[in-house]
One Martini backbone bead per residue (centre of mass of N, CA, C, O) as a GRO file, in nm:
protein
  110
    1UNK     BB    1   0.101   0.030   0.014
    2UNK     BB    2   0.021   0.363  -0.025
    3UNK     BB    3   0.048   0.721  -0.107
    4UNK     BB    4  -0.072   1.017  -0.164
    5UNK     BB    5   0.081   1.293  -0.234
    6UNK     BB    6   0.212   1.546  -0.035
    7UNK     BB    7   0.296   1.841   0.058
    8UNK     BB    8   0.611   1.976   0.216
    9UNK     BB    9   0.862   2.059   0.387
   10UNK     BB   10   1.232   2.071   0.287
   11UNK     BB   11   1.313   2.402   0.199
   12UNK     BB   12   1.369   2.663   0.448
   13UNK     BB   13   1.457   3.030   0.539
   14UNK     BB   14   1.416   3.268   0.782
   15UNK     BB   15   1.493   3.540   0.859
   16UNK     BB   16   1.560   3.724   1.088
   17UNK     BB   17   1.512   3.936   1.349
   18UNK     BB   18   1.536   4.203   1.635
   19UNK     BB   19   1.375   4.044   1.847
   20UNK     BB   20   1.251   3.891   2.091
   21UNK     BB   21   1.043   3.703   2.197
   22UNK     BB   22   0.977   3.823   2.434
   23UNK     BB   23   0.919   4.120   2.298
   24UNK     BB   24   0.671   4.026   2.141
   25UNK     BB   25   0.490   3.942   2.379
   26UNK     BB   26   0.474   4.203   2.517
   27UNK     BB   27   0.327   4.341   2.248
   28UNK     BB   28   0.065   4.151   2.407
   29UNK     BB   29  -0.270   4.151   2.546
   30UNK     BB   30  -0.371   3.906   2.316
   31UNK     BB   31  -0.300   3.551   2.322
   32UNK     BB   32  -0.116   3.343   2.117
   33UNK     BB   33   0.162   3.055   2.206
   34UNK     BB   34   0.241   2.838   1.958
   35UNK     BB   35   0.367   2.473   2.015
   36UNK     BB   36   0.137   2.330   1.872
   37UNK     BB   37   0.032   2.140   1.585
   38UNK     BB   38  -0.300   2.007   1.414
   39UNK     BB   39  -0.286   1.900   1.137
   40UNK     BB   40  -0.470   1.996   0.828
   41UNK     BB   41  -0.563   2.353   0.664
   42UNK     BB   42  -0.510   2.402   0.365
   43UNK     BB   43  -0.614   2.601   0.078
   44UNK     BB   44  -0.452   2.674  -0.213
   45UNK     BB   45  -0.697   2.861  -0.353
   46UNK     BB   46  -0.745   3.070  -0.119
   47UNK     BB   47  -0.593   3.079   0.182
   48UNK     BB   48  -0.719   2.879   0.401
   49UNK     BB   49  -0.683   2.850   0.732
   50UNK     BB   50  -0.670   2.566   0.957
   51UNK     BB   51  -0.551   2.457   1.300
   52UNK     BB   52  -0.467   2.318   1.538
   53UNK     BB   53  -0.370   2.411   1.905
   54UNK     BB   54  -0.090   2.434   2.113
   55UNK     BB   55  -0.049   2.636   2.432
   56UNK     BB   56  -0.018   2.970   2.530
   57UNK     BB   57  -0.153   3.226   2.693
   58UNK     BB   58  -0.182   3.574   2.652
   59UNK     BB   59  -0.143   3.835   2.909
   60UNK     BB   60   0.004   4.168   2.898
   61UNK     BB   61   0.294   4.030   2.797
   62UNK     BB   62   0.213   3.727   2.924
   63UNK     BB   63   0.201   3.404   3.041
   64UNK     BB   64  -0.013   3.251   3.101
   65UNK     BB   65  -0.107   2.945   3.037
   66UNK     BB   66  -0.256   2.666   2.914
   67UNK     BB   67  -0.323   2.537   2.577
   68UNK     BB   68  -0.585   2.329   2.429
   69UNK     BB   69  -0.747   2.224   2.148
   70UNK     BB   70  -0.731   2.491   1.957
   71UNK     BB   71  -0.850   2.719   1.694
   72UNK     BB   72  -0.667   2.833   1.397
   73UNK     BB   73  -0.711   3.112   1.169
   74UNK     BB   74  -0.693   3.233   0.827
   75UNK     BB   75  -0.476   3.402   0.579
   76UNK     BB   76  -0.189   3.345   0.406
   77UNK     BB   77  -0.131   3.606   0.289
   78UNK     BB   78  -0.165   3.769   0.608
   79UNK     BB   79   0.041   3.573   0.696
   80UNK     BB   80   0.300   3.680   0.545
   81UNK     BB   81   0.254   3.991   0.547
   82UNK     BB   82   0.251   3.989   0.944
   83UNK     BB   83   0.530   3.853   1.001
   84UNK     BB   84   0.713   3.852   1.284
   85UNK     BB   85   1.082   3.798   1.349
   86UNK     BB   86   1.265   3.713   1.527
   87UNK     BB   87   1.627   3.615   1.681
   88UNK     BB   88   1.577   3.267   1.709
   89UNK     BB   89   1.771   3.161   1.516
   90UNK     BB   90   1.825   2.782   1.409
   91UNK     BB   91   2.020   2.549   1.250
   92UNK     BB   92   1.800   2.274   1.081
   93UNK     BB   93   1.888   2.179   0.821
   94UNK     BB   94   1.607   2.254   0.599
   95UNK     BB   95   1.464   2.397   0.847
   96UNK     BB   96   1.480   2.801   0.900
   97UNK     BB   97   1.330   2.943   1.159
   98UNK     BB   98   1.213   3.147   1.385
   99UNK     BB   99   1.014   3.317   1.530
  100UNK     BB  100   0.673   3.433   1.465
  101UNK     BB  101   0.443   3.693   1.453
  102UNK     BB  102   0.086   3.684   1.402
  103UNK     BB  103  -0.190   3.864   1.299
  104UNK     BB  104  -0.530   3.826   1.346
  105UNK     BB  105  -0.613   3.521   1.444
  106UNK     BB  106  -0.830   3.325   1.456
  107UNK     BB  107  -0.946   3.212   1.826
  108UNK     BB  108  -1.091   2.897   1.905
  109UNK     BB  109  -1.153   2.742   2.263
  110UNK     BB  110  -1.038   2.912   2.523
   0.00000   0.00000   0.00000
């Protein structure tokens, strides 16, 4: 048995940027912290995302809380537009990218 070809990341690099994870956290007052990512769910004809996420609630500028369980959803077009890159690049193998922070997405379930 075999499966059907999936697209999947196999050769990434995105360039750090200048703040520190803990800096771009800072300057959020409300927002989710996503350490774990959930199943597929991107459209390629629209760029509709939407996928389980679990992490940390962010309250204030700092972590309050763990969730899980919880759905963020939103367009990729908006979501490559708006992400700023922290400086916490890390080079491993074939995908090297920074934190990120991306605003605007709907987040349901927490």
């Amino acid at each position: 048995m075999s499966s059907v070809p999936s697209p999947g990341v196999t050769n990434l690099h995105l360039a750090p940027g200048q703040v520190s994870p803990q800096g771009l956290i800072a300057e959020i007052d409300e927002g989710l912290f996503v350490t774990d990512l959930i199943g597929m769910g991107a459209n390629v004809v629209t760029g509709d995302y939407s996928r389980g996420a679990a992490g940390f609630w962010i309250e204030r500028g700092e972590l309050a809380y763990p969730v899980s369980e919880v759905t963020i959803a939103g367009n990729l077009i908006d979501i490559f537009r708006t992400l700023t890159p922290a400086n916490d690049l890390e080079f491993r193998r074939g995908i090297n990218a920074p934190t990120v922070q991306v605003d605007d997405l709907t987040v349901a379930g927490v």
